[in-house]
Residue frames as qw, qx, qy, qz and C-alpha x, y, z in Angstrom:
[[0.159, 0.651, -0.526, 0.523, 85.49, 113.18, 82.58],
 [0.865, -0.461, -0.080, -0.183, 84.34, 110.33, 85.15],
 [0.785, 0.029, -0.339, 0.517, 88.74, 110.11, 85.50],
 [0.159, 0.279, -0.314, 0.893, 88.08, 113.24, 87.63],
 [0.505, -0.428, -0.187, -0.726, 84.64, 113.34, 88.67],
 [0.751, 0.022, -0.654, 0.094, 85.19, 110.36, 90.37],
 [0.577, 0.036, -0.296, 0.760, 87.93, 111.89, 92.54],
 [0.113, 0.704, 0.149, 0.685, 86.28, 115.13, 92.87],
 [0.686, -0.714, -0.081, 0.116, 85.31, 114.64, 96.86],
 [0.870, -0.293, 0.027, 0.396, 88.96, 113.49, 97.28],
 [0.529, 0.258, 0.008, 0.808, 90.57, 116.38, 95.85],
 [0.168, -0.773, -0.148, -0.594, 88.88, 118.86, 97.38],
 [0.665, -0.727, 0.165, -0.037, 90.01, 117.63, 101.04],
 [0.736, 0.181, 0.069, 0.649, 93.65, 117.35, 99.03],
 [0.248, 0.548, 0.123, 0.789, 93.37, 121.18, 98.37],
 [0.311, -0.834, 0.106, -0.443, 92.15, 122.06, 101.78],
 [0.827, -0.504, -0.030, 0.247, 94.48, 120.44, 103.31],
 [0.542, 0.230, 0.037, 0.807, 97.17, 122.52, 101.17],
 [0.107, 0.580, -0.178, 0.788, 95.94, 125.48, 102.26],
 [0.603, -0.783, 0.097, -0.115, 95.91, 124.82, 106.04],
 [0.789, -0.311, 0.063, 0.526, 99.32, 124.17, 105.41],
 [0.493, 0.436, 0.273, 0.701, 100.23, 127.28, 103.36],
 [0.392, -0.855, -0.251, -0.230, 97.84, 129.25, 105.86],
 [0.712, -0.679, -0.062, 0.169, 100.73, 128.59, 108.28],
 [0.660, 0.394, 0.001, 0.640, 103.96, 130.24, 105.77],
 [0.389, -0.548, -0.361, 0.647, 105.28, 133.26, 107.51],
 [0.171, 0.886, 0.015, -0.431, 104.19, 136.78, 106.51],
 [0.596, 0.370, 0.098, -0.706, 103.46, 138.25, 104.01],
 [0.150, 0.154, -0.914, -0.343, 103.93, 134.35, 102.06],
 [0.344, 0.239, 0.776, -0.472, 100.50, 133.52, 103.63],
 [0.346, 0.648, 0.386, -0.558, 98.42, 135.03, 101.40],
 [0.083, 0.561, -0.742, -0.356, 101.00, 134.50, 98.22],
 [0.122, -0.017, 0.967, 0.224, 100.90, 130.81, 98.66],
 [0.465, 0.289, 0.799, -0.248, 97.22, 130.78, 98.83],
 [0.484, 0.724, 0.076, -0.486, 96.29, 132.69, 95.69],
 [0.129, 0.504, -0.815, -0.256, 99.09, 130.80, 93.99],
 [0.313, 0.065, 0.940, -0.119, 96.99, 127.60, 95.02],
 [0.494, 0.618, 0.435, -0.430, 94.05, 128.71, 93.87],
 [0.272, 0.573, -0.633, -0.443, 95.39, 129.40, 90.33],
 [0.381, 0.263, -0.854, -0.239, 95.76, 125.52, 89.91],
 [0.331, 0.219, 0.856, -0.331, 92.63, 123.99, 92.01],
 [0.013, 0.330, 0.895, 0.300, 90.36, 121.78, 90.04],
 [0.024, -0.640, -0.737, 0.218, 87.33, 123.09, 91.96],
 [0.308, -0.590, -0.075, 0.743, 87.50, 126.16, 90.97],
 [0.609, 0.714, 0.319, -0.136, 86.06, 127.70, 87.85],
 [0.155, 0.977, -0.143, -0.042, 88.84, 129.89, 86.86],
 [0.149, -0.894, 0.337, 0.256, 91.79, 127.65, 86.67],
 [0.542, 0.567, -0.576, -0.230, 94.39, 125.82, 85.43],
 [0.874, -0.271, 0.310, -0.258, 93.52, 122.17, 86.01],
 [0.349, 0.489, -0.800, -0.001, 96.87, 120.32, 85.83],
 [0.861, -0.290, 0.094, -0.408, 94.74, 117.35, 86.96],
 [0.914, 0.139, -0.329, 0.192, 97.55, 114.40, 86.55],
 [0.183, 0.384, -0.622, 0.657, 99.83, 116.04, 89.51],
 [0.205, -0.337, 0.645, -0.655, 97.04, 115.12, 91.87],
 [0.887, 0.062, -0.180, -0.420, 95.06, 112.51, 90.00],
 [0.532, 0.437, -0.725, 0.002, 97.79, 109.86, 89.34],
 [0.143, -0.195, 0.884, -0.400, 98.08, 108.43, 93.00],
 [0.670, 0.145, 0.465, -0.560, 93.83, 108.00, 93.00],
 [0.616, 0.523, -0.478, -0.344, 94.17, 106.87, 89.38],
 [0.254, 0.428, -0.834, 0.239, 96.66, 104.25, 90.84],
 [0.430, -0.360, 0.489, -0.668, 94.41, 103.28, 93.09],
 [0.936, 0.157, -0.062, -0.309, 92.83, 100.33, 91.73],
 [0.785, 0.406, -0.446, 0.141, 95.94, 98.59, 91.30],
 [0.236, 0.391, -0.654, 0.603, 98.07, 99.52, 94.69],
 [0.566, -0.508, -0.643, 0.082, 94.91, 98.82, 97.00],
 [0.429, 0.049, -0.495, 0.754, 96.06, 101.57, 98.77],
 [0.175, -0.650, -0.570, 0.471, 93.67, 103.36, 101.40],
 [0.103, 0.919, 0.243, 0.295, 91.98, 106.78, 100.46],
 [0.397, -0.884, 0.191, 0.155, 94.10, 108.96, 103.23],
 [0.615, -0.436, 0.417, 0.507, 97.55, 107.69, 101.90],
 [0.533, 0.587, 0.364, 0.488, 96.22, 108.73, 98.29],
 [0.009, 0.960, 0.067, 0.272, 95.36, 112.05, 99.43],
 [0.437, -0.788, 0.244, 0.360, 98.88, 112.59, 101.47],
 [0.613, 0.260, 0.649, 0.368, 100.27, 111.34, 97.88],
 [0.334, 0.825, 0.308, 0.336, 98.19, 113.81, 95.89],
 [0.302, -0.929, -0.083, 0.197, 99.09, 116.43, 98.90],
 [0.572, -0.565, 0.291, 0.519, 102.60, 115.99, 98.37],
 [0.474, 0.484, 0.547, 0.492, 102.13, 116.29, 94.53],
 [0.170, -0.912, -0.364, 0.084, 100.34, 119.57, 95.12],
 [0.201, -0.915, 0.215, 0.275, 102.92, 121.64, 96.54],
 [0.588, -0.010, 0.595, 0.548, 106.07, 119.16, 94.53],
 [0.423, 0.588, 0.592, 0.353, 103.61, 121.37, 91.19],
 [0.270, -0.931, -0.193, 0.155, 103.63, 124.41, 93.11],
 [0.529, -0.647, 0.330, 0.439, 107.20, 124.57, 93.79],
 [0.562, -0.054, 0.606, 0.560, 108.46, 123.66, 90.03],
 [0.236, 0.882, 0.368, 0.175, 105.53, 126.08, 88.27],
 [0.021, 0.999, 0.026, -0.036, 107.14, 128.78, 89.77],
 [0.563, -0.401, 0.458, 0.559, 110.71, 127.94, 88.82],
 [0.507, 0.249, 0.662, 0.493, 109.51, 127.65, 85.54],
 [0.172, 0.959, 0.221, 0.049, 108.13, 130.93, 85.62],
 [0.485, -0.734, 0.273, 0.390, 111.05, 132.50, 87.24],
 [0.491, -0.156, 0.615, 0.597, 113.27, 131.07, 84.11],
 [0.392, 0.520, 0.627, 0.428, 110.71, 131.93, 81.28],
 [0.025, 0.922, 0.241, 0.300, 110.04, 135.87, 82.53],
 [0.330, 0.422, -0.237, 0.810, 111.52, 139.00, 84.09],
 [0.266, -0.714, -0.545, -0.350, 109.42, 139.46, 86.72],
 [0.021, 0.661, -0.423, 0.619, 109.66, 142.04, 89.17],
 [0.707, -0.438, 0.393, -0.393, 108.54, 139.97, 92.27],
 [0.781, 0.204, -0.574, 0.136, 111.14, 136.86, 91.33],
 [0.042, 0.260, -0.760, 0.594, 112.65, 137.09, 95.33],
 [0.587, -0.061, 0.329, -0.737, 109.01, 136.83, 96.32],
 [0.691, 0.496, -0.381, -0.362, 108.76, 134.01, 94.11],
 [0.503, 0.303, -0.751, 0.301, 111.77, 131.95, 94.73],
 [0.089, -0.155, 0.815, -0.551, 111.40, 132.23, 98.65],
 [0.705, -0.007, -0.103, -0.702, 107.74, 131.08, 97.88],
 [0.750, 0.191, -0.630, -0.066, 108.65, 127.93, 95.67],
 [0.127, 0.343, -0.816, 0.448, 111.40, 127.37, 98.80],
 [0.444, -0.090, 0.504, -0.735, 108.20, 126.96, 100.88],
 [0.865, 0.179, -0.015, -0.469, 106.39, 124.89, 98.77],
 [0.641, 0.218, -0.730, 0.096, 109.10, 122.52, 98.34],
 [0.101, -0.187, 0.814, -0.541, 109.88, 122.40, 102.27],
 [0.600, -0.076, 0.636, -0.479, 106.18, 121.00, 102.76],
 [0.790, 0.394, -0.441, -0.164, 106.58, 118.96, 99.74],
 [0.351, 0.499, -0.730, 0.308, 109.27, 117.46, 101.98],
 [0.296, -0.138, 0.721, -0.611, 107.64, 117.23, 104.91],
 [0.836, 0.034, 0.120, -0.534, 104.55, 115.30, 103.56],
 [0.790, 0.332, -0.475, -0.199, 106.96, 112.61, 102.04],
 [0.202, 0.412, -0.757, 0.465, 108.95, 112.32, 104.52],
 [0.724, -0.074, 0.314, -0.609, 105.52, 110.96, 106.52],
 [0.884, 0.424, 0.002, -0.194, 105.52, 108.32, 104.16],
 [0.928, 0.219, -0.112, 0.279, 109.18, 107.62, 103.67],
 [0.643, -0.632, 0.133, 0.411, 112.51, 106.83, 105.68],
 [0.042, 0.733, -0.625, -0.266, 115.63, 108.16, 104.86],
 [0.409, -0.166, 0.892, 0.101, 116.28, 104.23, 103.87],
 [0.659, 0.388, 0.634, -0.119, 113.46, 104.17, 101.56],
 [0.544, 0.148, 0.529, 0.634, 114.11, 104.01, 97.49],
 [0.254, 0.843, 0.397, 0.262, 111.75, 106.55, 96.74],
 [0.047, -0.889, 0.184, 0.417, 114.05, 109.65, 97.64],
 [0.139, -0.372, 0.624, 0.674, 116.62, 108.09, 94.54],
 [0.295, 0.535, 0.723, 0.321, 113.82, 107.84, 92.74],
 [0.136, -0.911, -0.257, 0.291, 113.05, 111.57, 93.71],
 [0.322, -0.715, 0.246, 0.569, 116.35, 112.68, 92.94],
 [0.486, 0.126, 0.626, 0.596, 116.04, 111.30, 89.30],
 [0.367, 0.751, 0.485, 0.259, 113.23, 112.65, 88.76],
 [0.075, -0.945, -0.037, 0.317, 114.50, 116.24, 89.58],
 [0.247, -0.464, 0.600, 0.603, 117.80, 115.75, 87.63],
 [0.332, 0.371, 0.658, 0.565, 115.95, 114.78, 84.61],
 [0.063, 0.884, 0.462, -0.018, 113.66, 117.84, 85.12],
 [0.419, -0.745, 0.125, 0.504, 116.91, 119.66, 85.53],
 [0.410, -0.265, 0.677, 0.550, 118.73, 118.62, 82.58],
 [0.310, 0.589, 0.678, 0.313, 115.40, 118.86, 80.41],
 [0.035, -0.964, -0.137, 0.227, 115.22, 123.10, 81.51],
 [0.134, -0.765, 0.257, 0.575, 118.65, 123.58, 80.35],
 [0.274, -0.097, 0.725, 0.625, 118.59, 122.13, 77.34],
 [0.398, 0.653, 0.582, -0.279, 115.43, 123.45, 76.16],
 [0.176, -0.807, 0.227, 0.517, 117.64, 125.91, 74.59],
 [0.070, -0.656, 0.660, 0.360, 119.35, 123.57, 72.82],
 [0.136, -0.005, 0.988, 0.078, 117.62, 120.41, 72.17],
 [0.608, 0.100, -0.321, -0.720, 114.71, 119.80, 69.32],
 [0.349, -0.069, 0.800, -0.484, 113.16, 116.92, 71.93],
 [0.591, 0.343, 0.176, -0.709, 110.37, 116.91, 69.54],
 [0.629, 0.598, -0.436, -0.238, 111.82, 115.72, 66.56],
 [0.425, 0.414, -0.795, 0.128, 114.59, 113.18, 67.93],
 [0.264, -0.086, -0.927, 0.254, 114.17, 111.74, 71.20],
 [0.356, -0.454, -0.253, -0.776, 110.09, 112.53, 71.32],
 [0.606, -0.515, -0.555, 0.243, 109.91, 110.76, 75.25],
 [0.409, -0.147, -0.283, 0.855, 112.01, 113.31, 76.85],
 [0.092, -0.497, -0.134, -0.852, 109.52, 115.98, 76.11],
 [0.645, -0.609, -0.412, -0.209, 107.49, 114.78, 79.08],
 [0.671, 0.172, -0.380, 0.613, 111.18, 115.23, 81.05],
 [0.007, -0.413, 0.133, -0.901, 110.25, 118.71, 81.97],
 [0.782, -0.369, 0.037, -0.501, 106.99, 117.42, 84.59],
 [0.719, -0.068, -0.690, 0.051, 109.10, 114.15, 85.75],
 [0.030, -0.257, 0.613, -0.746, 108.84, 115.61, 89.55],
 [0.654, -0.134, 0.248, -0.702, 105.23, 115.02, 89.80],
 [0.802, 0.033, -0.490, -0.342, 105.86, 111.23, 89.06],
 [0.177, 0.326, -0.803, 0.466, 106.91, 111.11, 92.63],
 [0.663, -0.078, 0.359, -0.653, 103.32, 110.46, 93.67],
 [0.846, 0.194, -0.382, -0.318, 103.07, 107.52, 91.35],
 [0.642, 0.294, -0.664, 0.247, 106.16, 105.65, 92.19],
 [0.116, -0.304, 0.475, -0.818, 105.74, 106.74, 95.80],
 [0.757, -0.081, 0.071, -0.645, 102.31, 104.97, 95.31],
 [0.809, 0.231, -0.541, -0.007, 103.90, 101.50, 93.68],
 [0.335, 0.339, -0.724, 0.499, 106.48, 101.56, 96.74],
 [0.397, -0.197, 0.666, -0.600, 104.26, 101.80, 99.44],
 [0.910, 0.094, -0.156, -0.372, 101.66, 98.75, 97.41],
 [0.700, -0.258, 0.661, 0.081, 105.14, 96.55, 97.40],
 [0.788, 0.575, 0.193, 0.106, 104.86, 97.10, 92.99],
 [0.171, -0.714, 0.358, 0.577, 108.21, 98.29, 92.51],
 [0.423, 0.098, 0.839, 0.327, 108.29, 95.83, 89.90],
 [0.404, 0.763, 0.505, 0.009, 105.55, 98.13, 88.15],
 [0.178, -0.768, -0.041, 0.614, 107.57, 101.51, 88.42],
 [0.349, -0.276, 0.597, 0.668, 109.22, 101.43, 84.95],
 [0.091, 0.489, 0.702, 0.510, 106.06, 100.39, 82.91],
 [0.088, -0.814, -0.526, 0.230, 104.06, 103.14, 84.71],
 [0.344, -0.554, 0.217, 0.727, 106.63, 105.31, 84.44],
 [0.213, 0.129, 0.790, 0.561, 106.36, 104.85, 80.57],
 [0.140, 0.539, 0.727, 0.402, 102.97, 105.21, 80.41],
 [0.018, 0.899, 0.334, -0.284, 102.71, 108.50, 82.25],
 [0.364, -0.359, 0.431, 0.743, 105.13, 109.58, 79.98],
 [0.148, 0.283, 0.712, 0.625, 103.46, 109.20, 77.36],
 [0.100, -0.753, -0.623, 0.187, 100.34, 110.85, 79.07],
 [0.190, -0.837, -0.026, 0.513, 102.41, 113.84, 79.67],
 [0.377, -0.004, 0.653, 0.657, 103.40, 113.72, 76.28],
 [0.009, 0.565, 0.727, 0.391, 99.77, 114.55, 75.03],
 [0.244, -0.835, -0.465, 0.163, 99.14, 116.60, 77.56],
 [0.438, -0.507, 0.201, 0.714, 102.31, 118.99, 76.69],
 [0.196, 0.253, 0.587, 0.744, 101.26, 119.01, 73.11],
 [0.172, -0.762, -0.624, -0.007, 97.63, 119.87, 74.13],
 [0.371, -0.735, 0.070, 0.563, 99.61, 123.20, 76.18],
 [0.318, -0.328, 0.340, 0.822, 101.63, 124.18, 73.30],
 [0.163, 0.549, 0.546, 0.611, 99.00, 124.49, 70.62],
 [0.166, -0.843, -0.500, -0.105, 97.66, 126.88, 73.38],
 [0.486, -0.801, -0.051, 0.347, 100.46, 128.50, 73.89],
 [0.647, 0.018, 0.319, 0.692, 102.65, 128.93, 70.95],
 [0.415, 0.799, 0.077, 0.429, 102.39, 132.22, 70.64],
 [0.588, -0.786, 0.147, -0.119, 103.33, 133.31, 73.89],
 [0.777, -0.205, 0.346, 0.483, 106.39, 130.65, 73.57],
 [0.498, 0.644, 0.126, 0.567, 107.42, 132.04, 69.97],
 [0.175, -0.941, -0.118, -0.266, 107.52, 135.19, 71.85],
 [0.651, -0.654, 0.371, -0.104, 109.13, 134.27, 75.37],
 [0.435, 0.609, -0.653, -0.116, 111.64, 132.07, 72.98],
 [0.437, -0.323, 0.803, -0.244, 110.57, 128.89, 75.23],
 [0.060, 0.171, -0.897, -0.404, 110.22, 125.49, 73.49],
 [0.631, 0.365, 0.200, -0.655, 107.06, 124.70, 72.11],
 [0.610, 0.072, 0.786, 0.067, 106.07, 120.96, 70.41],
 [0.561, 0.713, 0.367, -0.206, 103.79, 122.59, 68.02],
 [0.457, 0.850, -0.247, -0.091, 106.29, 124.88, 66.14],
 [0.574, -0.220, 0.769, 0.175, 108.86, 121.89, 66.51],
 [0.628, 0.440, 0.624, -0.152, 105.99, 120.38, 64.60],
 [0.313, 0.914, 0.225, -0.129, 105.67, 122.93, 61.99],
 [0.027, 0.785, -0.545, -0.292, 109.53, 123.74, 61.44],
 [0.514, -0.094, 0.811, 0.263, 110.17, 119.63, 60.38],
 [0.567, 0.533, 0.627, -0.025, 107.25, 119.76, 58.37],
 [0.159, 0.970, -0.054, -0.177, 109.10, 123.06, 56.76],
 [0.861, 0.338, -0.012, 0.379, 112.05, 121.11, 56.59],
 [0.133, 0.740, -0.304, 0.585, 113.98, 123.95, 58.97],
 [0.344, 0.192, -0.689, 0.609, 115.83, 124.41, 61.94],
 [0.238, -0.687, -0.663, 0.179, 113.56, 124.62, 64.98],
 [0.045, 0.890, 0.285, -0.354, 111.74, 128.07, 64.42],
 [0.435, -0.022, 0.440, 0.785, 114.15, 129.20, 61.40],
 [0.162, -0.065, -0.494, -0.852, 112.14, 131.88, 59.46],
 [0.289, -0.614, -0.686, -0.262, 108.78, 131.61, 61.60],
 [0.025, 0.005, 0.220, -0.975, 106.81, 134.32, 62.62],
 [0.486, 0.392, 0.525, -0.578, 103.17, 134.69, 63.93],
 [0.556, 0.553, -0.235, -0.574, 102.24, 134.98, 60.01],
 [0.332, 0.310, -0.854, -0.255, 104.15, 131.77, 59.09],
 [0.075, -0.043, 0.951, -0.297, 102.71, 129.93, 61.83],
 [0.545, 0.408, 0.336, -0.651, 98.98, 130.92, 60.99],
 [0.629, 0.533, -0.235, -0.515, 99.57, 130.22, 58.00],
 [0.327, 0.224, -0.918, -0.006, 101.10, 126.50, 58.28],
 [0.215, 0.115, 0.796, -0.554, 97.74, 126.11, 60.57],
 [0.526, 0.512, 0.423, -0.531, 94.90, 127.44, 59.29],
 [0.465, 0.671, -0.325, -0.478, 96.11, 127.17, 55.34],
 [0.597, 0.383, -0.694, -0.121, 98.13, 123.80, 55.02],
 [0.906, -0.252, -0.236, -0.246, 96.56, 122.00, 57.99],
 [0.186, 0.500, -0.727, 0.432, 99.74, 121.88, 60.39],
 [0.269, -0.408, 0.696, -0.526, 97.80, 120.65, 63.19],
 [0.868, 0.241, -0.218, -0.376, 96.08, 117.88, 61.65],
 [0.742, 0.300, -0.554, 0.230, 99.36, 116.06, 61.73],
 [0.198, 0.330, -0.795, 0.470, 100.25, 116.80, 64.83],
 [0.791, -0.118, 0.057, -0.598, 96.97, 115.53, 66.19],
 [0.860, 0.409, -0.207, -0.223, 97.88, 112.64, 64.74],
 [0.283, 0.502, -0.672, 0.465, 101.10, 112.56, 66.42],
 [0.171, -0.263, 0.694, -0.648, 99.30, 112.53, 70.00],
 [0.954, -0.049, -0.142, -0.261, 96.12, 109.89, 68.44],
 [0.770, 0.339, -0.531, 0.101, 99.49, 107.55, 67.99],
 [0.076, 0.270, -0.783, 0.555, 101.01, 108.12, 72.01],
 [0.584, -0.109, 0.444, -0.671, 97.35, 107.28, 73.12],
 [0.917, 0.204, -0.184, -0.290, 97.39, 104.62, 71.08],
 [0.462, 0.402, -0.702, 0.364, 100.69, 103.41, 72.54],
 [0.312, -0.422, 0.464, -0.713, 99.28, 103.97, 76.12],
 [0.846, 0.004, 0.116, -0.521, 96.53, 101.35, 75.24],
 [0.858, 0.173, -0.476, -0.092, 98.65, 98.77, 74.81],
 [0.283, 0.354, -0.720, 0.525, 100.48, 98.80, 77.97],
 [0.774, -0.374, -0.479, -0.180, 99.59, 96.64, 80.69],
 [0.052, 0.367, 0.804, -0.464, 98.58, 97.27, 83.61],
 [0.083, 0.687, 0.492, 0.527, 95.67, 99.22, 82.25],
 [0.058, -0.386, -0.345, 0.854, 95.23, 102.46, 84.15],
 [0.041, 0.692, 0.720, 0.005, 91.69, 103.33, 83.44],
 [0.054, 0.948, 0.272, -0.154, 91.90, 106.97, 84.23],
 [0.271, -0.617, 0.416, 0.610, 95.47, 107.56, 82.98],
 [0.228, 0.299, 0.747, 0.548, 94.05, 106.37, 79.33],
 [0.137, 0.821, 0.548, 0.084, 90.82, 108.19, 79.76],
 [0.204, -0.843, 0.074, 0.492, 92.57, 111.65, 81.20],
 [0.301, -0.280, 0.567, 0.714, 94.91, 111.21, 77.39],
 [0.220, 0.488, 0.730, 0.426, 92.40, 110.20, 75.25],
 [0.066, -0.849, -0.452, 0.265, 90.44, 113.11, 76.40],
 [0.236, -0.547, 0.259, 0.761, 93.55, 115.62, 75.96],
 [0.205, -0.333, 0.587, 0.709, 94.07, 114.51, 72.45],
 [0.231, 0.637, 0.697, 0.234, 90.11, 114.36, 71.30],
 [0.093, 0.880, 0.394, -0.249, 89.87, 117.77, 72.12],
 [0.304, -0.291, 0.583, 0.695, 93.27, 118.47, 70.52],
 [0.325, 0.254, 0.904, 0.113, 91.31, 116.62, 68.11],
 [0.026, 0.772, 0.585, -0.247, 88.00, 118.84, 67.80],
 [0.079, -0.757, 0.137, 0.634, 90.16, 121.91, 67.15],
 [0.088, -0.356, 0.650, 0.665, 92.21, 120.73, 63.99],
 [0.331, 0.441, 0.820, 0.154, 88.61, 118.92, 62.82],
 [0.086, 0.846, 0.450, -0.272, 86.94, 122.42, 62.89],
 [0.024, -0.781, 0.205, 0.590, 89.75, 124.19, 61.23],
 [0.136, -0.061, 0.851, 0.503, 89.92, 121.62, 58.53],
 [0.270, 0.631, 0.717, 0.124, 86.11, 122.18, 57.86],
 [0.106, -0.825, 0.045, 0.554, 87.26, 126.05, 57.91],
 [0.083, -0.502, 0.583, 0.633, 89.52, 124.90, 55.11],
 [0.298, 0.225, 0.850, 0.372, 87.02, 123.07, 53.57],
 [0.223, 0.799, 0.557, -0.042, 84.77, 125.74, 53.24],
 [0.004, -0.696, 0.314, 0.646, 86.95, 128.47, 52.22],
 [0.257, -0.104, 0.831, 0.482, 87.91, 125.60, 49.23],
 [0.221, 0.504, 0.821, 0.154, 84.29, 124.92, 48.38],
 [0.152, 0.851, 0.220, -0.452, 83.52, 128.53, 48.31],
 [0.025, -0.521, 0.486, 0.702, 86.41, 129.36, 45.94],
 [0.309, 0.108, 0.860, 0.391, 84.88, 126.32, 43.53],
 [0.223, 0.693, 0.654, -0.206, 81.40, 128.29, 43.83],
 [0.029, -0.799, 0.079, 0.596, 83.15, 131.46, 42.84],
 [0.113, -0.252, 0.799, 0.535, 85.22, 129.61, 39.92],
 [0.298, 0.231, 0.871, 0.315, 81.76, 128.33, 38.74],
 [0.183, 0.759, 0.529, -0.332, 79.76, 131.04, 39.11],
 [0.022, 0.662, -0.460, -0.592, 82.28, 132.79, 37.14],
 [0.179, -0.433, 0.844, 0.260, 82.49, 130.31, 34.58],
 [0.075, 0.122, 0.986, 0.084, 79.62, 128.19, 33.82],
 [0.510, 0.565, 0.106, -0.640, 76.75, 130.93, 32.86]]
């Protein structure tokens, strides 16, 4: 993991610099935002390390030349930009009772999402209609989650749902003078967040099944069934297109093939290849171990069939 270790100083004075700004939310949001932060710092044993929202600028670094301090106001703004859209996406996916508490949170976390970019860029500069795509594609990818089998037809767009946090990239390119890069970069953190979405849903598809929110895996698993997304699946089908007929094998295989797409695009981005490959070995690791599950259930039945048999 040397595409984080690296970085590890540098995010840690990213993450205290979010909460001396979160420190300063008015009652009772103080104490909200921070435990909400803490939930998604790296340093931290216990959470959930959505490392590409505040890698990507340092990642970038090699290529834009750009000064440590303008990564980390970059990452910073990333930070809260992850903050602010997590908890939408909760908000839409549950019932919770504390959804006002919630919402007027997010509100906060966007406003100093706003205020860190706005350091960094005029009203005159491209990166706010770059901003504004990315939020209308993030828009247009929540309501159609409903409705659209991303998985199966137009497999980029799954990354759609996270295109806010690629305001740190492009945000990097603009202030280096690469606009000229934005598109291919774009691309390839697509694809990143591709792997890294699949990586999430194998860990999460039951929960989704449940919470009826879209989910790559049982995409994955209805084609290969030859049904509508989720038609006739239930916890019982889905074990049993996993651990019995090797579902995730293939879709392994799916996310070897975007990291293998990544690696041919040029510029290289060292830690945006290493941070995928990584995702989709340990993907990886899982479906190896349940295929040697299935190879030893097999080889056991042959022992049974011979011990039966061959006296």
């Amino acid at each position: 993991m040397e595409w984080y270790f690296a970085y590890k100083d540098e995010l840690e004075k990213v993450f205290r610099q979010a909460e001396e700004r979160t420190s300063t939310f008015p009652a009772p949001f103080q104490q909200e935002g921070l435990d909400y932060l803490a939930r998604f710092n790296p340093l931290r044993e216990d959470s959930t390390r959505n490392y590409i929202c505040y890698l990507l600028p340092f990642w970038l670094q090699e290529l834009t030349g750009l000064p440590p301090e303008t990564c980390r106001k970059l990452s910073l703004g990333n930070v809260f930009v992850m903050a602010h859209y997590l908890i939408q996406d909760d908000v839409m996916d549950t019932a919770a009772d504390n959804r006002k508490t919630q919402l007027a949170l997010s509100q906060l976390f966007y406003t100093e999402c706003l205020s860190v970019y706005r350091d960094l860029f005029p009203a005159t500069s491209p990166f706010w209609s770059y901003a504004r795509t990315y939020i209308d594609e993030w828009a247009v990818s929540v309501i159609s989650e409903g409705t659209e089998d991303y998985f199966q037809g137009e497999r980029n767009k799954v990354a759609l749902k996270a295109s806010p946090l690629k305001m740190a990239g492009t945000g990097a390119l603009l202030l280096a003078g690469r606009a000229d890069l934005i598109q291919i970069i774009t691309d390839m953190t697509d694809l990143a967040l591709l792997v890294l979405q699949m990586s999430d849903d194998w860990a999460d598809w039951s929960e989704d099944l449940v919470e009826h929110s879209y989910n790559c895996l049982l995409s994955h698993i209805s084609a290969e069934q030859k049904t509508a997304y989720c038609e006739g699946l239930g916890p019982k089908q889905i074990q049993e297109a996993i651990y019995v007929r090797g579902a995730l094998a293939n879709y392994v295989n799916i996310a070897d093939q975007a990291v293998q797409q990544l690696e041919t695009l040029e510029p290289s981005i060292h830690g945006l290849r290493s941070f995928a490959h990584s995702i989709a070995a340990e993907l990886g690791e899982v479906a190896a171990e349940i295929e040697g599950g299935r190879s030893h259930l097999r080889r056991g039945g042959l022992d049974y069939w011979l011990s039966k048999n061959m006296k």
